[in-house]
C-alpha positions as CSV (number, residue, x, y, z in Angstrom):
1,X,-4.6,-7.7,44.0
2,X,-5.6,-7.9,40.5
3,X,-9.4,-7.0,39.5
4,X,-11.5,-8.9,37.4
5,X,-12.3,-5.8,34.9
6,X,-9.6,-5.6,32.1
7,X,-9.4,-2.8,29.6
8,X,-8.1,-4.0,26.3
9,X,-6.2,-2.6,23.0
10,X,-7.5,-4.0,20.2
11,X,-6.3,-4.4,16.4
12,X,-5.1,-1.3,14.9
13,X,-5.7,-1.3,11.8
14,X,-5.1,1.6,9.0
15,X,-4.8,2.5,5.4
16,X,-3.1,5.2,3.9
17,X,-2.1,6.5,-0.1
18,X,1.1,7.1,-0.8
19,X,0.3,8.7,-4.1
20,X,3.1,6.6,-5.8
21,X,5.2,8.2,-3.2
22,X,5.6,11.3,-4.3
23,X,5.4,15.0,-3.1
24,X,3.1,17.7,-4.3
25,X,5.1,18.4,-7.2
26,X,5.6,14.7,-8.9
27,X,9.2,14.2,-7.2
28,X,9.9,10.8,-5.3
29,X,9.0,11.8,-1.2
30,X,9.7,8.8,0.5
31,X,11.0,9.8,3.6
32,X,7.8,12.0,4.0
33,X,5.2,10.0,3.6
34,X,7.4,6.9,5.1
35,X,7.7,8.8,8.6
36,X,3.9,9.5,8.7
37,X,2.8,6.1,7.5
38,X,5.5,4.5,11.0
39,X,4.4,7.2,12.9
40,X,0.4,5.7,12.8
41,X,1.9,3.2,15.6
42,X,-1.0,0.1,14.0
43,X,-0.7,-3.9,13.8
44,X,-1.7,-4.3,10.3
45,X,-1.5,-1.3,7.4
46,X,-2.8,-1.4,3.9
47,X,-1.6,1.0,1.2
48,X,-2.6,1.9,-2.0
49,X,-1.0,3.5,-5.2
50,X,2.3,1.6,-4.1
51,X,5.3,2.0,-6.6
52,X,7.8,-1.3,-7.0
53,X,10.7,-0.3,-9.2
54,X,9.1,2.2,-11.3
55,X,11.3,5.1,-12.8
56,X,8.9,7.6,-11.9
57,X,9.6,7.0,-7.7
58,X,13.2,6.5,-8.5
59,X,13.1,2.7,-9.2
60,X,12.5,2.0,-4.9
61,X,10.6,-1.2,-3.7
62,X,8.3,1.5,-1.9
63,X,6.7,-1.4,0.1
64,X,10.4,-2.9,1.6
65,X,11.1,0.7,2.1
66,X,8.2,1.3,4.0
67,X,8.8,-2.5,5.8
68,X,12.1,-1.4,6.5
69,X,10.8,2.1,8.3
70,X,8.8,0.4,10.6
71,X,11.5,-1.9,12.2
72,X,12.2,-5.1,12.9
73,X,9.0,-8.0,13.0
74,X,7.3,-6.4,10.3
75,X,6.0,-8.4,7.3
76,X,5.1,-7.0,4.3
77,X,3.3,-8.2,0.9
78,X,3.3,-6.3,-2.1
79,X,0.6,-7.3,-5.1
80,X,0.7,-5.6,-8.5
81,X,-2.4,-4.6,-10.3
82,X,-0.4,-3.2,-13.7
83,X,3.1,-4.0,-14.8
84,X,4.7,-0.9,-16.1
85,X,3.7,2.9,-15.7
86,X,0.2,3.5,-15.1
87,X,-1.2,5.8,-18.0
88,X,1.5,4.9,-20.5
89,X,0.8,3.2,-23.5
90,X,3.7,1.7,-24.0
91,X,4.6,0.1,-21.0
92,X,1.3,-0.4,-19.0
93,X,-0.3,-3.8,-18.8
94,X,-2.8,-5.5,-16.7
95,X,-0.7,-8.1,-14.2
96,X,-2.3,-11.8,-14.0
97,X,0.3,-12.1,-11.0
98,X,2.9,-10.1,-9.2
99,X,6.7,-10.2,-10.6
100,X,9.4,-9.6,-8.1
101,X,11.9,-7.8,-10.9
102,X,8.7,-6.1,-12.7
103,X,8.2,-2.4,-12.4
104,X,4.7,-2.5,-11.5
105,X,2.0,-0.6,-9.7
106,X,-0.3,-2.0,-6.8
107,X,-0.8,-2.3,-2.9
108,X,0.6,-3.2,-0.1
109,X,-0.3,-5.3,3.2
110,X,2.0,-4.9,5.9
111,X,1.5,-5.8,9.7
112,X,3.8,-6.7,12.8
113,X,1.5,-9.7,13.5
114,X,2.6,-13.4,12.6
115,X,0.5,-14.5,9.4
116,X,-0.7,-17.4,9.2
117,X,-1.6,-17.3,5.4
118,X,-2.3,-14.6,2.9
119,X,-4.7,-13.8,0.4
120,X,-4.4,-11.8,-3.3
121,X,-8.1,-11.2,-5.4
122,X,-7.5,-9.7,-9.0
123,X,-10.3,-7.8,-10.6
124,X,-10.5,-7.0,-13.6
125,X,-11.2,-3.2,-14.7
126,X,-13.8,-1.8,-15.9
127,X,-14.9,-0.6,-19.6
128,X,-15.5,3.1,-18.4
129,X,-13.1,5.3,-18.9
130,X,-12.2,8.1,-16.2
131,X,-10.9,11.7,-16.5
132,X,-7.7,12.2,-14.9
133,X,-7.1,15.7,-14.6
134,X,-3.9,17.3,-16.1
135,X,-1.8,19.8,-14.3
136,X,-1.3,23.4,-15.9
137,X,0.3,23.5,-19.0
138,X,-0.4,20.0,-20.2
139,X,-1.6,21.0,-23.6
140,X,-5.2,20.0,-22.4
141,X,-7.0,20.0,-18.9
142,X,-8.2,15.9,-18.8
143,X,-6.7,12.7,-20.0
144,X,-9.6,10.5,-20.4
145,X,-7.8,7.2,-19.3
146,X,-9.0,3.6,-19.2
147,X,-10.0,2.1,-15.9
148,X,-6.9,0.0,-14.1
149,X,-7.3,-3.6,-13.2
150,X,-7.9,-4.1,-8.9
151,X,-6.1,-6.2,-6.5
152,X,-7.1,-7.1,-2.7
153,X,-4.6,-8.8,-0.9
154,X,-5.8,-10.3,2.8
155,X,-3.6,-11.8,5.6
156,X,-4.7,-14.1,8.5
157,X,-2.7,-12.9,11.6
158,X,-2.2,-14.3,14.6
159,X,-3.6,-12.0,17.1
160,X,-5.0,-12.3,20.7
161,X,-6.6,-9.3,22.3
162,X,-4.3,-7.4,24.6
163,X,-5.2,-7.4,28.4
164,X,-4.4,-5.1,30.4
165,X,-5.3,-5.3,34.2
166,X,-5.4,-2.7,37.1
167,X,-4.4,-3.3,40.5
168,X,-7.0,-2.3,43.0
């Protein structure tokens, strides 16, 4: 016989930084931060400071790297905030929309979940300027550095709650 009370799982949900993917000193660290990102065991994961095709994370799609990682059924979305290398001068530039063959910089939605529709919000940044600091040896201890342009992105998933019920 089944009883009327059911305990439930609902949505798991989590964000994480991958830090452009990189380790502690500056190298690409996919694999690292790749493992621990699958290993959250969620239905939908946002991440920010996401590398696509940027020479400093050794040109990887760091979101279909990460889509990949977390097996079949996943969905992922990628939306760039800055095409080219954030903090260069010569190559950074705000991004009105995300290129698929554009080194670029941004976040990433990904979730297991059917989606219905999804959802990208551009923002632009602000005039204020903000100290990045510098490691040892840079020649100086803070790069004052202008503020980046934002992106949200949003999915509508298809989702019913998980019922679980016990046998009395």
């Amino acid at each position: 016989m089944l009883d009327d009370v059911a305990t439930s799982a609902g949505l798991r949900v989590a964000t994480a930084n991958a830090a452009s993917g990189r380790d502690a000193r500056g190298a690409p660290g996919h694999p690292a931060w790749v493992a621990a990102a699958a290993a959250l065991d969620v239905d939908v994961l946002g991440v920010q400071e996401v590398d696509h095709l940027l020479p400093r994370s050794g040109g990887a799609d760091q979101t279909e790297v990460l889509r990949a990682a977390l097996g079949p059924g996943w969905t992922a979305r990628f939306a760039a905030a800055v095409h080219g290398t954030p903090g260069s001068a010569a190559t950074f530039r705000p991004a009105a929309r995300t290129v698929a063959d554009e080194p670029s910089y941004g976040i990433a939605l990904l979730t297991r979940l059917p989606v219905r529709s999804w959802h990208e919000l551009r923002l632009e940044g602000s005039r204020v300027r903000l100290p990045v600091p510098l490691p040892p040896g840079a020649g100086r201890r803070v790069l004052w550095a202008p503020d980046e342009p934002r992106v949200a992105l949003a999915a509508v998933v298809a989702w019913r709650r998980r019922v679980a019920r016990r046998r009395c």
